[in-house]
Each structure stands twice: as C-alpha cells, then as structure tokens.
FIVORO-481649 format. One line per field, with one value per atom (N, C-alpha, C): x, y, z; residue in one letter. Coordinates in steps of 0.2 Angstrom, whole numbers, padded with zeros to 4 digits. Example, Ala and Ser with C-alpha at 12.3 -4.5 7.8 and 13.67 -1.06 7.14 Angstrom:
// FIVORO-481649
c1 = [0066	0062	0066	0064	0068	0064]
c2 = [-0028	-0022	-0016	-0011	-0005	0000]
c3 = [0039	0039	0039	0035	0036	0039]
code = [A	A	A	S	S	S]
// end
This chain:
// FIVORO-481649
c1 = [0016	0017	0013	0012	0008	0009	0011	0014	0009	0008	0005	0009	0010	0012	0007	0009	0006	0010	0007	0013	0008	0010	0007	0003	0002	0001	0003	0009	0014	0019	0022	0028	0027	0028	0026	0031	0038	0042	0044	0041	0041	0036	0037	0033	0035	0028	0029	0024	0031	0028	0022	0017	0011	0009	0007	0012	0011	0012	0016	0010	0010	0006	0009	0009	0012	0007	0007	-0001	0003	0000	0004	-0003	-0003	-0008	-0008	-0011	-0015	-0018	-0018	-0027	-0033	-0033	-0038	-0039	-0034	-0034	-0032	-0030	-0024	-0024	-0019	-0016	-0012	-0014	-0011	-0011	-0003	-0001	0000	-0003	0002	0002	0005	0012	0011	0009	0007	0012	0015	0021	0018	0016	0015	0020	0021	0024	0026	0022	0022	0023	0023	0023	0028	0032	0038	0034	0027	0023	0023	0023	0023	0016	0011	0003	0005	0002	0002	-0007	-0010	-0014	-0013	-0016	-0017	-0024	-0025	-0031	-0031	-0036	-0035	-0041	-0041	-0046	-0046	-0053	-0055	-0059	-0056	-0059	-0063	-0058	-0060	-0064	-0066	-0071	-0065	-0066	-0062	-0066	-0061	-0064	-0060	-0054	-0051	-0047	-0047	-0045	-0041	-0035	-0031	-0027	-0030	-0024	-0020	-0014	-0007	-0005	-0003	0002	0009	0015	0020	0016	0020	0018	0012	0009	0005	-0004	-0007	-0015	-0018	-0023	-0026	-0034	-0038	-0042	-0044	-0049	-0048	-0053	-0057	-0061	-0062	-0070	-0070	-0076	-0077	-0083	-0087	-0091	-0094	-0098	-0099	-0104	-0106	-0114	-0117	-0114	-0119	-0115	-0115	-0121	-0122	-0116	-0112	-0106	-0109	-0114	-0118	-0114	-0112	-0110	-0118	-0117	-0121	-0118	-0113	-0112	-0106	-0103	-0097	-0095	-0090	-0087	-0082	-0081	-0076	-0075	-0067	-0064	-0061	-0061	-0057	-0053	-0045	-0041	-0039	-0042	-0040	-0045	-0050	-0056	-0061	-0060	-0063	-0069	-0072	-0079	-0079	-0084	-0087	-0093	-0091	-0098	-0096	-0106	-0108	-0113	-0113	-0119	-0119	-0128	-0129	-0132	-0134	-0135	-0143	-0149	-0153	-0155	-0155	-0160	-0164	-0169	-0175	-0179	-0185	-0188	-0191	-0194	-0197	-0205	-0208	-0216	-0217	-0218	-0222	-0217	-0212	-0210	-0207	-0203	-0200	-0194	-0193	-0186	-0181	-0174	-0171	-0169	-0170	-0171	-0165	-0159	-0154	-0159	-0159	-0158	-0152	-0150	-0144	-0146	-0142	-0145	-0138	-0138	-0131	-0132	-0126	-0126	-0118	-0118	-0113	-0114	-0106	-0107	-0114	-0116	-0121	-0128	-0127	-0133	-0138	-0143	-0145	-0143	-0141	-0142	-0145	-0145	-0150	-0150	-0156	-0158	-0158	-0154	-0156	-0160	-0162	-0165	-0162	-0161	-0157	-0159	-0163	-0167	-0161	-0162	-0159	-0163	-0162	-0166	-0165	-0166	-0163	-0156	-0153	-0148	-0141	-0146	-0141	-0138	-0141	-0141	-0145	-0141	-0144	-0146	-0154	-0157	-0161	-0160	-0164	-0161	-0161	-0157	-0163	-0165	-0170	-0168	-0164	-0160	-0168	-0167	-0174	-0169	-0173	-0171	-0170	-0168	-0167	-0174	-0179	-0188	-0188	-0184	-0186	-0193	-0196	-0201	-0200	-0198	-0196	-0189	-0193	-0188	-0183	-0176	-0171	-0170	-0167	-0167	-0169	-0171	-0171	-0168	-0161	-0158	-0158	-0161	-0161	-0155	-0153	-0148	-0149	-0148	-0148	-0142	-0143	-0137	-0136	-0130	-0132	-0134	-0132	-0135	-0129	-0121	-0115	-0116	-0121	-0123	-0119	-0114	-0110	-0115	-0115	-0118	-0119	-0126	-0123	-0125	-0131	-0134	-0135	-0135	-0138	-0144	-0150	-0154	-0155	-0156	-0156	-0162	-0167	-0172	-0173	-0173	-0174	-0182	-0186	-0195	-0194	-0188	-0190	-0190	-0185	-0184	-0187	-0191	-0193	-0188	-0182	-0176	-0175	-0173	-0171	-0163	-0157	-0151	-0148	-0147	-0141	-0136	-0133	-0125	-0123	-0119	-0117	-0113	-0111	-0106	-0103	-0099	-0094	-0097	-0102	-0106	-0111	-0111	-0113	-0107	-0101	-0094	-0094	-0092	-0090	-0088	-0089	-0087	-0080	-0077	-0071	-0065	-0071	-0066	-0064	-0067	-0068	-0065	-0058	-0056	-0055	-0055	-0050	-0047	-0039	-0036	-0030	-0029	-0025	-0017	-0014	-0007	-0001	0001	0005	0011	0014	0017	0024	0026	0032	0038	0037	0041	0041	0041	0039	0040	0034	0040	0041	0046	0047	0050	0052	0051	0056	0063	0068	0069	0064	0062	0056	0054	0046	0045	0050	0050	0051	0055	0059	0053	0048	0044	0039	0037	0032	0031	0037	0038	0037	0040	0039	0031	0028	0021	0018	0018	0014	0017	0021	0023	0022	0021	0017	0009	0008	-0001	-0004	0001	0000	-0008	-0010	-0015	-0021	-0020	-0026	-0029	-0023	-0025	-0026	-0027	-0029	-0035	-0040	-0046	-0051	-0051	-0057	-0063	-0066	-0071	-0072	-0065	-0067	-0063	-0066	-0065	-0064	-0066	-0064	-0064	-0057	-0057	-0051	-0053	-0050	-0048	-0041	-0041	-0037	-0040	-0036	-0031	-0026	-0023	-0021	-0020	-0019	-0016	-0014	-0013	-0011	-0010	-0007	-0004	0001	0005	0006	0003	0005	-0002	-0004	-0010	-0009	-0010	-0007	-0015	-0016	-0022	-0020	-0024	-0024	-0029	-0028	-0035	-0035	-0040	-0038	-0039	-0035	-0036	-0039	-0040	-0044	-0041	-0035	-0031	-0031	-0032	-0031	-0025	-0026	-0021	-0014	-0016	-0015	-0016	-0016	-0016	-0011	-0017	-0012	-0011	-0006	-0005	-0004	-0006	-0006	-0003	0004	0006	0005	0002	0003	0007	0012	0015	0014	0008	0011	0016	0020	0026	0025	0031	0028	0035	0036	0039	0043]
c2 = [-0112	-0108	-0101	-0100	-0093	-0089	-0083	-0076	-0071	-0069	-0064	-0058	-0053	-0046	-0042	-0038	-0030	-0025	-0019	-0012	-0007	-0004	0005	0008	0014	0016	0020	0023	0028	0025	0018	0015	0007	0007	0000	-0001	0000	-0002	-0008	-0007	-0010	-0015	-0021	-0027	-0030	-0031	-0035	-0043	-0049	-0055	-0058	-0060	-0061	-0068	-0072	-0078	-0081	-0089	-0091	-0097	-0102	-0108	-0112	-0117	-0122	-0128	-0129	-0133	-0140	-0146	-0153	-0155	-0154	-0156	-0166	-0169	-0174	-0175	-0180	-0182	-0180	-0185	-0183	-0179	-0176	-0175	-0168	-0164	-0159	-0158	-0154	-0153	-0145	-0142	-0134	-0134	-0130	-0130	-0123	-0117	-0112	-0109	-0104	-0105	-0096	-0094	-0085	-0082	-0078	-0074	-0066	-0068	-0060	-0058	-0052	-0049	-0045	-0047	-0047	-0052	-0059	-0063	-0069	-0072	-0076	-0086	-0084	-0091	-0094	-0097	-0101	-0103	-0100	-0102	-0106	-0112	-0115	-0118	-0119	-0120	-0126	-0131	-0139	-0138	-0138	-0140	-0146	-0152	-0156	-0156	-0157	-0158	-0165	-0165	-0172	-0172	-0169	-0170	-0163	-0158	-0151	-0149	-0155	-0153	-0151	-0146	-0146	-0154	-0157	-0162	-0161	-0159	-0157	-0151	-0148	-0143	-0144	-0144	-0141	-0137	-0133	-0128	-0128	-0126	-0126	-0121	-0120	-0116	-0120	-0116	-0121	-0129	-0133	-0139	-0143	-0139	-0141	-0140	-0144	-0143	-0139	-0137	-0130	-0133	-0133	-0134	-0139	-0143	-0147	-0147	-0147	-0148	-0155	-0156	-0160	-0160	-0162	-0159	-0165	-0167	-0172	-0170	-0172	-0172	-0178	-0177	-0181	-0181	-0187	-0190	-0185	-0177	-0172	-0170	-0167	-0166	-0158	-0160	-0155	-0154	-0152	-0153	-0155	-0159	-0163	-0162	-0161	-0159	-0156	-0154	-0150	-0148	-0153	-0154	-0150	-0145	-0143	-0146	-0147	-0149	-0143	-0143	-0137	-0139	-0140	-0146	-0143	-0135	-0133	-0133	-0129	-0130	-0135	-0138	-0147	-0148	-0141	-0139	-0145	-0144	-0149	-0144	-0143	-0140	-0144	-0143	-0149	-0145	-0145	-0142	-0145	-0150	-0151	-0148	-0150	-0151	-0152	-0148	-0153	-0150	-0153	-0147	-0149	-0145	-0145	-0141	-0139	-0133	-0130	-0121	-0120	-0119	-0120	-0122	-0117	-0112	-0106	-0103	-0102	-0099	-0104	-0111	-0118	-0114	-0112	-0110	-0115	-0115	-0119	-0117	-0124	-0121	-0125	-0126	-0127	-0123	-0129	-0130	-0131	-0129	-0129	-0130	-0136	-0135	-0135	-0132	-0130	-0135	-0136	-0140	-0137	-0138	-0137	-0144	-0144	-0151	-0155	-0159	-0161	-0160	-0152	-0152	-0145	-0146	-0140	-0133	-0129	-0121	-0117	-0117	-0116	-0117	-0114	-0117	-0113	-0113	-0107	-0110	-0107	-0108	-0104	-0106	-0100	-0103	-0096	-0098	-0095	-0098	-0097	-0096	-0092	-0091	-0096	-0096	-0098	-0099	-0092	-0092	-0092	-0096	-0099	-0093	-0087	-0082	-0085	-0084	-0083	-0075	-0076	-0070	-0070	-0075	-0075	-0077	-0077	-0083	-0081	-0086	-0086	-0087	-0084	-0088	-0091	-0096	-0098	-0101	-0100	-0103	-0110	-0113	-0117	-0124	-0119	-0124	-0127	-0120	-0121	-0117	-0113	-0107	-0103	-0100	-0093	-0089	-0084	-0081	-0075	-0079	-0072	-0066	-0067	-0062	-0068	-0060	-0063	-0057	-0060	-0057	-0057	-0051	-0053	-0049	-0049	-0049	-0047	-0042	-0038	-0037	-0037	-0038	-0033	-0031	-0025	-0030	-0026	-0029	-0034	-0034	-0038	-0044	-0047	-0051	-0050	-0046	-0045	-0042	-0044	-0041	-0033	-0030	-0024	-0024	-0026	-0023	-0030	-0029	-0034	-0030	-0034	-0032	-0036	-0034	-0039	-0036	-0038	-0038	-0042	-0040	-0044	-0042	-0045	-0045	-0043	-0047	-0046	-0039	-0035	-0029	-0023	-0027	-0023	-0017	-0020	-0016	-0019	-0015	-0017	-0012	-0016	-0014	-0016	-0009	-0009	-0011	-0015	-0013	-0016	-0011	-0009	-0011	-0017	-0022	-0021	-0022	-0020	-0019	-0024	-0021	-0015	-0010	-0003	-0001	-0002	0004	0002	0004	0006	-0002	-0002	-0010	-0009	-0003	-0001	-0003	-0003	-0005	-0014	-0016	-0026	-0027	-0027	-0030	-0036	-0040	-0047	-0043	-0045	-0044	-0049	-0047	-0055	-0051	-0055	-0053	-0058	-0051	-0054	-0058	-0064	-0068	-0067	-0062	-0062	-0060	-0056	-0056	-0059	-0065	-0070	-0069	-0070	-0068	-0076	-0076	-0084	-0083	-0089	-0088	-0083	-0084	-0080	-0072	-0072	-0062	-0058	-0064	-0062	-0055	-0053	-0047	-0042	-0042	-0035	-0036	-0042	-0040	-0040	-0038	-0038	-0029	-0028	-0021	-0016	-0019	-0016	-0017	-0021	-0021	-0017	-0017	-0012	-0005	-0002	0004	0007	0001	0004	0003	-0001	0000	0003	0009	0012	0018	0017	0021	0017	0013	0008	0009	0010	0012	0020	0025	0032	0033	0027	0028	0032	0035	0040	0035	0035	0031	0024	0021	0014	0014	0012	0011	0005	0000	-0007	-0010	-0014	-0017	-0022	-0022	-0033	-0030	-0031	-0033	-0039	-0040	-0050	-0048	-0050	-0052	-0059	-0064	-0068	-0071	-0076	-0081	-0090	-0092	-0101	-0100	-0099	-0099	-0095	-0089	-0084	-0081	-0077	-0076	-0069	-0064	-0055	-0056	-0055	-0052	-0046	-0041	-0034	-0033	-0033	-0029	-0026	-0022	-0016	-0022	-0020	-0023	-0017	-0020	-0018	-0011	-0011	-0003	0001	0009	0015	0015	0016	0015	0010	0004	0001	-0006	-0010	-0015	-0021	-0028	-0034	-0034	-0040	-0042	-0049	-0052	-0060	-0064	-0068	-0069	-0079	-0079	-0088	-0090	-0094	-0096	-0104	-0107	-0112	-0120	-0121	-0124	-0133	-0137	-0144	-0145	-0150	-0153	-0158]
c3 = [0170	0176	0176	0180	0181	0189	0187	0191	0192	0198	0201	0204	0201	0202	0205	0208	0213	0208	0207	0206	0205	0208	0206	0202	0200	0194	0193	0200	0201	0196	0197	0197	0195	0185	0183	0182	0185	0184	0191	0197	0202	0203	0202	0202	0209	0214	0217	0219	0217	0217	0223	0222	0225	0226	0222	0221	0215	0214	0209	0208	0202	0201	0197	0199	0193	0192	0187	0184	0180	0183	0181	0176	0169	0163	0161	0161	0160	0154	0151	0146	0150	0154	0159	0166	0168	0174	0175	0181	0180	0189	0192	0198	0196	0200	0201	0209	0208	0215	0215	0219	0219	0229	0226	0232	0234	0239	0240	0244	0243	0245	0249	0257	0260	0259	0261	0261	0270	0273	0281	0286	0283	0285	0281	0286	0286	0283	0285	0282	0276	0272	0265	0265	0262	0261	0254	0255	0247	0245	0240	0240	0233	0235	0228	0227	0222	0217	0211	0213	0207	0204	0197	0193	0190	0187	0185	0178	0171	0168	0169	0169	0169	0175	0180	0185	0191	0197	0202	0207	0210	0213	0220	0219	0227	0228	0236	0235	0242	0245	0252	0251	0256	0259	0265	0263	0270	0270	0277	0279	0280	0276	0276	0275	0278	0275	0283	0284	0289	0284	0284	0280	0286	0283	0287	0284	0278	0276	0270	0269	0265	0262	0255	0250	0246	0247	0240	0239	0232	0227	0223	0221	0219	0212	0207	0203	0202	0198	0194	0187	0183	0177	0169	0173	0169	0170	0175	0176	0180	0184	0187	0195	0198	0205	0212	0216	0220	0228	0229	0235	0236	0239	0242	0251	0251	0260	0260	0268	0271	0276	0277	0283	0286	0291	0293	0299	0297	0303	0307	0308	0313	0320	0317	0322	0323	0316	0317	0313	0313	0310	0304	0303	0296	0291	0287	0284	0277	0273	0270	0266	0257	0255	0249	0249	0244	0238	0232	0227	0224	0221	0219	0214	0208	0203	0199	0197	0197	0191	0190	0187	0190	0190	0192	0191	0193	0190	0185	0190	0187	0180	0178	0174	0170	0172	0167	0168	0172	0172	0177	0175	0180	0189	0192	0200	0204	0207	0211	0218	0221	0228	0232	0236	0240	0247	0250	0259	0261	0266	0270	0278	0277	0285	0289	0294	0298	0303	0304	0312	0310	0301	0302	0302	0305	0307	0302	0298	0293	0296	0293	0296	0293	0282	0278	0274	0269	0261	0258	0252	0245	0241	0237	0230	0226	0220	0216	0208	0205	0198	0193	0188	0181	0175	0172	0163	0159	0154	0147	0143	0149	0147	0151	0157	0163	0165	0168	0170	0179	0184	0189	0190	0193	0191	0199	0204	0211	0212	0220	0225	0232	0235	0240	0245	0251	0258	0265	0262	0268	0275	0281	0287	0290	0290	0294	0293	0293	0294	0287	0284	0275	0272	0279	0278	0276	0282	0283	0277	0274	0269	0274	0273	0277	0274	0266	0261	0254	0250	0241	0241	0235	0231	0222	0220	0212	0209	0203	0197	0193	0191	0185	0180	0175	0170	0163	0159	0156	0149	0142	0137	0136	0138	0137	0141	0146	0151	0157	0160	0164	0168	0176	0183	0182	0182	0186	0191	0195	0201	0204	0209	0216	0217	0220	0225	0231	0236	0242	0247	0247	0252	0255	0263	0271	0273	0270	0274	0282	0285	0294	0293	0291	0293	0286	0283	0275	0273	0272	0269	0263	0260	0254	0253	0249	0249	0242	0239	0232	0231	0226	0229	0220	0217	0212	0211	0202	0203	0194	0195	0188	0181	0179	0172	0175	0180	0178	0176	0173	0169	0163	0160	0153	0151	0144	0143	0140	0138	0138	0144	0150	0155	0157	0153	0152	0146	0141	0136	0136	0130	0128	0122	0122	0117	0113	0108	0105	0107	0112	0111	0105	0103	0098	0101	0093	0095	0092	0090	0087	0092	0098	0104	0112	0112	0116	0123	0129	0135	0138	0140	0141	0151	0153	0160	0163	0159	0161	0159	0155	0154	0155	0159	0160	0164	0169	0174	0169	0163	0162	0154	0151	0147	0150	0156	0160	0159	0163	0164	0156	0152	0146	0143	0145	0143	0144	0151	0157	0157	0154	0153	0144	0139	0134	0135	0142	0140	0145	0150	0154	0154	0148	0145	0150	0150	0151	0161	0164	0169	0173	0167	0168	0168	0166	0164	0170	0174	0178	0178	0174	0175	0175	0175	0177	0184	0188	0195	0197	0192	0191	0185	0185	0176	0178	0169	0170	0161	0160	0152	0150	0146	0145	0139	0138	0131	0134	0125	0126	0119	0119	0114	0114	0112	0112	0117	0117	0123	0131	0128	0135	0137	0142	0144	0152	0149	0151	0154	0161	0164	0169	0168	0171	0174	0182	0184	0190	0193	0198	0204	0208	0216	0220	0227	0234	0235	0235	0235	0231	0232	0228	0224	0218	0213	0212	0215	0213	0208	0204	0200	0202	0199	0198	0191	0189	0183	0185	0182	0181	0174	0173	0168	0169	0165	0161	0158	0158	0152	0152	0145	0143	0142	0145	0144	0144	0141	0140	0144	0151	0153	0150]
code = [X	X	X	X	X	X	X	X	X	X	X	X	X	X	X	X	X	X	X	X	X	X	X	X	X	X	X	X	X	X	X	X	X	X	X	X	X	X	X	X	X	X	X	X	X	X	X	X	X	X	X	X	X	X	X	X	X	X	X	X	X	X	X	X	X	X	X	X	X	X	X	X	X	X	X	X	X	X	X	X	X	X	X	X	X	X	X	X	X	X	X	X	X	X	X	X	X	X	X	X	X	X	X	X	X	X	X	X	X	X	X	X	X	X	X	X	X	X	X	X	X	X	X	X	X	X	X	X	X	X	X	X	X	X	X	X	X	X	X	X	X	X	X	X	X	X	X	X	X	X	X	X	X	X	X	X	X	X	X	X	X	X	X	X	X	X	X	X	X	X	X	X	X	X	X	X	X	X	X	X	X	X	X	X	X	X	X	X	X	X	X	X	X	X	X	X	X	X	X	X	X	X	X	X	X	X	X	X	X	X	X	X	X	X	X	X	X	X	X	X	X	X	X	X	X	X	X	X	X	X	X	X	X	X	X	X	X	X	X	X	X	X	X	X	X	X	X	X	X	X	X	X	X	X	X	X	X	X	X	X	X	X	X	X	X	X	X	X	X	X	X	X	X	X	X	X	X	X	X	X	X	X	X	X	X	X	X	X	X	X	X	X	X	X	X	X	X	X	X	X	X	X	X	X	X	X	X	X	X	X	X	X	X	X	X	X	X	X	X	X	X	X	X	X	X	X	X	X	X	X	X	X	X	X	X	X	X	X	X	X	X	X	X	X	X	X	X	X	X	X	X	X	X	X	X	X	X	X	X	X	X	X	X	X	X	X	X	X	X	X	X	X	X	X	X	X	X	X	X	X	X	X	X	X	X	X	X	X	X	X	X	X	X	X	X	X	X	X	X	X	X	X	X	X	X	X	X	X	X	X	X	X	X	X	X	X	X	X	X	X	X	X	X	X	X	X	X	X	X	X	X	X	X	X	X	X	X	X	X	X	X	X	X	X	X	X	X	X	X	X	X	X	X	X	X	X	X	X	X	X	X	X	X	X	X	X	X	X	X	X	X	X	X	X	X	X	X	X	X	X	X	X	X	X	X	X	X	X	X	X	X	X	X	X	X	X	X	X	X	X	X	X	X	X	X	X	X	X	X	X	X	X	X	X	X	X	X	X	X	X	X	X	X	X	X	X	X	X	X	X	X	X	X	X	X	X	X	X	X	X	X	X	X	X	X	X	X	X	X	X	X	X	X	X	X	X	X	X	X	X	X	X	X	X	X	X	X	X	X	X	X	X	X	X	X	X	X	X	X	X	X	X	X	X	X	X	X	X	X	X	X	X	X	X	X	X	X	X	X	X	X	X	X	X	X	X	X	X	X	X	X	X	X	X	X	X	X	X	X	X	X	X	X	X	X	X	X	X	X	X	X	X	X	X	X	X	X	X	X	X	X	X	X	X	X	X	X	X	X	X	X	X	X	X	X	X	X	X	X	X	X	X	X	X	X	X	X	X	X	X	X	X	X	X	X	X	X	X	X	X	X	X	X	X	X	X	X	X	X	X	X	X	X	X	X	X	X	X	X	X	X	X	X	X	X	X	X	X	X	X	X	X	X	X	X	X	X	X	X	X	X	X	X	X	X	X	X	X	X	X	X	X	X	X	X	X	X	X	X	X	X	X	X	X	X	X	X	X	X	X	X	X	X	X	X	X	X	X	X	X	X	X	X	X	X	X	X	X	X	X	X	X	X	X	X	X	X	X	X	X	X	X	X]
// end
C-alpha cells in the first residue's frame, strides 16, 4: 500500500490524506490502483496502471467508475518504447507518438526521434540527443514539414547528474528563456536515507508513526535555502518520501508499505 499526506510546516501533527495506492505484484506482471481524495470535490478519481515486466503497458483513468482517459505503450524486444496512444473518452480526441532511434552523425551520440499525431494527423517532431551517459542534453521541436525549428532546448546538469538549467531558444522570435530546476540547491536538499528497522510502522499506526517521524525530522524542512527538496528514507519493507509541494510552506509525505497478501 502506499499513502499520500499534505501537512504544514506550521503543524506536523495534522496530516492530510491525498490519496491511496494499492499495488497487486506478480512474477511477471504488476497492477497499481490508486485512489485521489480532493478535498473540494465529492468525485472519486482512481487511476489503474499495469505493468509488464517492469514496463508500464497501460494506463486509465476515472472519475468514479466512469473512464475518462485511456493509455497504452508499446515497446521493442530492447525493451525500448516504440509508440505511445491516448484516448480521450470524453472529447474523443486520439493522439499518437511514435518512437525511432538512432545515432547522431556528427558526435555518435544517441538520437530518439519522436513524431506526435493528433486525430491521425502529424502536428510535430522532436529529436532528442543523449551522451554516453544517457543524459538528455538537446531536444529539437521541429514543425509539422519536419524543417522548420520551433525551439531547441538544451540541459544542463551539476556534478551529482541532477538538472540544473533548461535553455529554450525560439529562432522565430530569437529569444532565448532560463528557467532554473532543482540540481541549482544544495545537494543537502536531495537525501536517500536508510530507515531503521527496529520500530516498524505498519498499516494500523501509520498516522500516529507518521506524525512522530515528521516532528523528530522537522529540522529538514527549515532549510532557507532549499526551496525544493525531496528526502528518501527507506528499507526492505517501508519507504518515508518527503518533498515540498506547489504551496508556500507546505509539504507532502508519501508512505510505502511492503505487505504479502
């Protein structure tokens, strides 16, 4: 099972549930259901993911028990993905993006082409290069002809391989536009840590060992200069993720727990 919490950093003793996932494990296969709980709205969003040998191969989402949106994913026998279909069963739309890859001459570096379709019909092309060390470092958005460049975006990364920068340059309007992504903070503000095994939180005291967690690691979210962070604890069975959300002084917490049916 796995739990998503909202809470303050006024008040880590008020957790609120965000939603829920339950993961059905296989040899081969797996299926995760989870289940989003607004808080403004009376709807029941669920969303099903299956996998196939670790691949995701389908994806629907409902409201209540009505489908709303429907995915599926294709790869080759490298276990590369090849295509990727949206239904959308409300507006009816269809969109389609394949798959092609390749080298790139001039450097031998690896090239993913991407063509986008809509209703069918093409709308555009990426290209998107990789290093050596399978680092996306370009991405080319071409028009529609497959000439004309709309933007190039390159990727910048610090010494711990994490994003810092985006660049995005549009030729039509010769602009070029920064935009600043979590590896520019402190690598202080990205942990993994080992959670220890000797005080286990199991399903039925997960709220009140949650709560205790989060008020002895309460150090972690006064950090001033991390304005975004993510800390992992984990071990064999359970899995603590911390990270800031979209709102001012707020935090999620997300718990995993391992369990055998």
């Amino acid at each position: 099972m796995k739990y998503s919490y909202n809470f303050s950093l006024d008040d880590t003793n008020r957790l609120a549930l965000t939603d829920s996932a339950k993961f059905f494990i296989a040899p081969d296969s797996q299926a995760v259901l989870k289940i989003t709980y607004p808080h403004f709205d009376h709807n029941i969003f669920k969303l099903a993911e299956y996998y196939t040998k670790s691949m995701l191969t389908k994806v629907e989402e409902y409201v209540n028990n009505d489908i709303q949106q429907e995915f599926e994913y294709k790869y080759d026998n490298a276990q590369r993905k090849i295509s990727a279909i949206e239904e959308n069963h409300i507006t009816k739309a269809h969109y389609k993006k394949t798959y092609e890859y390749g080298k790139d001459k001039p450097s031998g570096d690896s090239l993913i082409t991407e063509t986008s379709y809509y209703n069918n019909k093409v709308e555009f092309y990426t290209k998107m290069y990789y290093n050596k060390s399978k680092q996306k470092y370009k991405e080319v958005r071409l028009n529609d002809n497959n000439k004309e460049i709309v933007h190039t975006e390159t990727f910048n990364y610090n010494e711990k391989g994490r994003l810092k920068e985006r660049v995005v340059y549009f030729p039509q309007f010769k602009v070029t536009k920064n935009f600043a992504e979590d590896g520019s903070l402190p690598d202080n503000c990205f942990t993994t840590n080992l959670l220890p095994t000797t005080d286990p939180i199991l399903r039925q005291n997960r709220v009140e060992k949650l709560k205790r967690f989060l008020s002895t690691h309460k150090f972690l979210f006064n950090n001033p200069v991390c304005s975004s962070c993510r800390y992992f604890y984990g071990n064999n069975t359970t899995k603590i993720i911390i990270k800031s959300s979209q709102y001012p002084n707020t935090f999620q917490v997300t718990l995993q727990l391992y369990e055998k049916l």
